[in-house]
C-alpha positions in Angstrom: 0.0 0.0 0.0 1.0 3.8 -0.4 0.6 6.9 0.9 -2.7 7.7 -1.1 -3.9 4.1 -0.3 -3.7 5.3 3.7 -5.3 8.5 3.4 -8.1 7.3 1.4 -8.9 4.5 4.3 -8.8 7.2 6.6 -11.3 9.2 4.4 -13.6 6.1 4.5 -13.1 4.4 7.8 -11.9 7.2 10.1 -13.8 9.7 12.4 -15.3 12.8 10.4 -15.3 14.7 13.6 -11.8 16.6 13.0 -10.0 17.8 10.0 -6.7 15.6 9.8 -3.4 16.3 7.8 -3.0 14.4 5.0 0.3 12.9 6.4 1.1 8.9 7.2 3.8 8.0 9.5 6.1 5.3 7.8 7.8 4.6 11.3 7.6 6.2 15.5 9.7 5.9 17.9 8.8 5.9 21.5 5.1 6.0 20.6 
């Protein structure tokens, strides 16, 4: 999957209560 692939699942499946950045993180540390 890819960056757009991500964002559009968000779109679709995530919580329309908030305006999110369009940003995916590839890897966290300490999280």
């Amino acid at each position: 999957m890819n960056t757009q692939n991500y964002i559009a699942l968000e779109e679709k499946y995530g919580a329309n209560n908030y305006n999110p950045l369009n940003v995916v993180i590839n890897k966290a540390q300490g999280v």
